[in-house]
C-alpha positions, 0 to 999 in steps of 0.5 A: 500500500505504499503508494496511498501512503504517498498519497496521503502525507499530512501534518495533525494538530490536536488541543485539549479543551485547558489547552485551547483559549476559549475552552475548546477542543481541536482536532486539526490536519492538512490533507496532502496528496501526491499532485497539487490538483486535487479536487475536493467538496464539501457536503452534509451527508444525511442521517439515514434509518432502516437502511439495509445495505452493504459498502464496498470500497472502490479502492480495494474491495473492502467489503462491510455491512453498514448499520441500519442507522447511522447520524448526519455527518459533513464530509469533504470527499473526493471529486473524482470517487473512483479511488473511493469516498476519502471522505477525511474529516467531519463532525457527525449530528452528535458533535463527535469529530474525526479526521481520518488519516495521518499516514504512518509507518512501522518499521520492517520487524513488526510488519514482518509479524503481522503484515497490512490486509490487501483488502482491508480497512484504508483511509478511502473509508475510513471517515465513511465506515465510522463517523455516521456510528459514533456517540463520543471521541472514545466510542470512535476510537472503539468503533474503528478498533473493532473494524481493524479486529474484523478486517484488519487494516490494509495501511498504517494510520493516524485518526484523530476524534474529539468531542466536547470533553476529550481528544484521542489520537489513535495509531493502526500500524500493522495488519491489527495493531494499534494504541490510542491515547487521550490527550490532556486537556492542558495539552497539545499533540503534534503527528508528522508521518511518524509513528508519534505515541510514546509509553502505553500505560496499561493499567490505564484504561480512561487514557489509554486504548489498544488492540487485544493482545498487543502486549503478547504480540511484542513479548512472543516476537521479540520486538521491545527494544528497551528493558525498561518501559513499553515505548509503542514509538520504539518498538513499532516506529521508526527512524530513518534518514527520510524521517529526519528531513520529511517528518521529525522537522515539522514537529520541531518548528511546531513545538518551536512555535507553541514553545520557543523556551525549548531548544531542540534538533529538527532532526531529533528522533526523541522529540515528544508527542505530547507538550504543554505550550507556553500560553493558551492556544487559539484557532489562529495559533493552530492556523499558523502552524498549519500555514508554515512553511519554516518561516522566519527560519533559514529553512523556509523555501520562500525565504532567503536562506541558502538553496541547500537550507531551503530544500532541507526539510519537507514544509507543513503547507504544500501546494499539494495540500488538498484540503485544511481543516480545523474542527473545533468543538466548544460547549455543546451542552450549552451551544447548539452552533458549537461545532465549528468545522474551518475548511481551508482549500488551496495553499494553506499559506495563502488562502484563509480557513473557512468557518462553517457550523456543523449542525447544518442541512446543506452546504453552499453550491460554491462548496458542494458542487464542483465543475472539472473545469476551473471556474471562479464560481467553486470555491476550490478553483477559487482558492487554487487560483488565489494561492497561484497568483500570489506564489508567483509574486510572492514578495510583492503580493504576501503581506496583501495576502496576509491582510486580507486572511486577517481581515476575513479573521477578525471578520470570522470571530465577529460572525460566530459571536452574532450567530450564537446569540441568535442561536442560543433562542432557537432548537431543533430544526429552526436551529438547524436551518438557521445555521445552514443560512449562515453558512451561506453567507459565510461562503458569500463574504469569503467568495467575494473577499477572494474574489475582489483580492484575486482581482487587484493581484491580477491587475497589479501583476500585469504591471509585473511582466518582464515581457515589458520594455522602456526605451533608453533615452541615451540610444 
């Protein structure tokens, strides 16, 4: 399965409800794929009852009975669904969250022992087979455990879910192995294509998952390194010289950022999942580590270090980033609109997160329909265009870039506080529909923002051209 592995090298990002500045739990990832097209939607799918059908993946064959009932969830699947739904991240009606996958990989010894399942559970299926049937971020971690007992996984990877209290990260890395763990609440985690997860506590349940019998499975094949603890990073991970340029380096400009007391090496195979940083963090902290590129260090490609520094280490935000997304879930006992799922297409770097209230009917037409074509009119090929334009005059047009993703910040943060007062009068299907609405306009004042920026770039930039020619007075 290397080549979905290829496919799907993303960056996660989580904080506990202590860590987070407005209380908040975060689940968050850029979604990288192999090309930089790569067309993505974003949908409700409905809540369905008395269904009696049977999935079965376009992918692999991957074949399961699906429930008879299962909750509204959104989505952001694949434009082209021939490869499968790769439906990736969403909140379902009960405000449980998930963002499926952060693609990992355990090391020849283990795999050796218990090889990946050609048709088994992969990332094209997994937010479609668990999301819809969860009740709670520990229910998910269950759930998806249960499948991988069934079906056995057919790649390593990294799930993220969270719900109003708590945050887990779990780790399938062989064929029906995996660990979870739950992040403090005072905490932030941060997973790069490694395997992340540290020290299993088991005689920890409340805070700690895994699969039945993966201590026997160790302890019969000889694969703890260490006599003194049970590291599922070092008896599962690795740490090769791909890791210390692809991988290991976002984590440190990560941590670098969220604790810049700490001195470490990007290239470090012993940085730690799990910190606490040195303030309360907000949705914009989680957006500028999403958007990074190294920046402000030497190793930044868009900086003015050495052409060796700046093709050293493999960015956060590429131009192959599908799709960023943030889902925030606040209070939802006391807030109906308390899911928040912030949806960035194009380059993180250039282009804004979108927020968009979850308990919602419908998504707007610039986000659930999607021409193959570009058309200014998909919110896609709008933000594609957008990040291009800027990219290709980058010192000039960056700090307009910049404010106009500040503008629409502070634009977001206003909207939110104005719709839940209106939204704490309302329940049920009012509330519901009065959500969708505001979805709408949100999609509106982004569109049109980008829009009218995409304009002014492009005029300025045909002041630009280098096909341009001033004759010499002294001829």
């Amino acid at each position: 399965m290397t080549d979905r592995l290829e496919l799907s090298a993303c960056t996660s990002m989580m904080v506990g409800k202590k860590a987070s500045l407005d209380g908040a739990t975060y689940i968050s990832r850029n979604e990288d794929r192999l090309i930089a097209i790569h067309p993505k939607r974003f949908l409700v799918q409905p809540a369905v009852s008395g269904r009696k059908e049977t999935y079965k993946s376009p992918y692999n064959g991957l074949t399961v009975p699906l429930p008879e009932k299962g909750y509204r969830y959104t989505s952001t699947p694949n434009a082209d669904q021939s490869d499968g739904p790769n439906e990736e991240d969403g909140f379902n009606e009960k405000n449980v969250g998930e963002s499926a996958t952060e693609s990992v990989y355990a090391n020849e010894r283990v795999l050796s022992c218990d090889p990946f399942v050609k048709n088994g559970l992969a990332e094209d299926s997994m937010t479609t087979l668990v999301l819809p049937f969860i009740d709670s971020a520990r229910d998910g971690v269950r759930y998806l455990g249960e499948l991988v007992k069934k079906y056995g996984s057919a790649e390593g990877n990294g799930v993220q879910f969270n719900d109003a209290d708590e945050v887990w990260y779990m780790e399938i890395v062989t064929g029906h192995q995996w660990v979870a763990v739950r992040i403090p609440d005072d905490c932030y985690a941060v997973a790069a294509n490694q395997i992340a997860i540290e020290k299993i506590d088991f005689n920890d349940p409340d805070n700690y998952m895994w699969a039945d019998g993966i201590q026997e499975f160790v302890a019969d094949n000889d694969l703890n390194p260490d006599d003194d603890q049970w590291n599922f990073r070092h008896i599962f991970g690795t740490d090769t010289e791909k890791d210390h340029h692809y991988n290991t380096p976002r984590v440190w400009f990560a941590q670098r950022y969220l604790n810049p007391e700490i001195e470490q090496d990007p290239e470090s195979p012993d940085l730690p999942f799990i910190r606490k940083a040195n303030r309360k963090l907000s949705v914009e902290d989680i957006q500028y580590v999403l958007k990074s590129h190294y920046n402000e260090t030497k190793y930044d490609p868009l900086g003015s270090g050495s052409e060796h520094d700046k093709k050293r280490y493999r960015a956060i935000s590429l131009s192959r980033t599908a799709n960023s997304h943030i889902l925030q879930m606040r209070n939802s006992r006391e807030n109906g609109a308390a899911g928040v799922q912030w949806l960035g297409f194009g380059v993180p770097s250039f282009c804004p997160h979108v927020p968009f209230f979850t308990n919602a009917n419908d998504t707007d037409a610039s986000y659930r329909e999607l021409p193959k074509k570009m058309s200014l009119d998909s919110a896609y090929w709008l933000y594609e265009a957008l990040a291009m334009v800027v990219e290709s005059h980058y010192a000039e047009f960056i700090q307009q870039d910049l404010d106009y993703q500040k503008e629409l910040s502070q634009w977001a943060r206003t909207k939110i506080i104005e719709v839940d007062k209106k939204a704490r009068q309302l329940e049920g299907a009012a509330l519901t529909d009065y959500l969708t609405q505001q979805n709408h306009e949100i999609a509106t004042h982004y569109n049109k923002a980008t829009r009218d920026l995409l304009a002014d770039l492009t005029t300025q930039g045909a002041e630009l051209s280098k096909l341009t020619f001033k004759m010499d007075p002294n001829l």
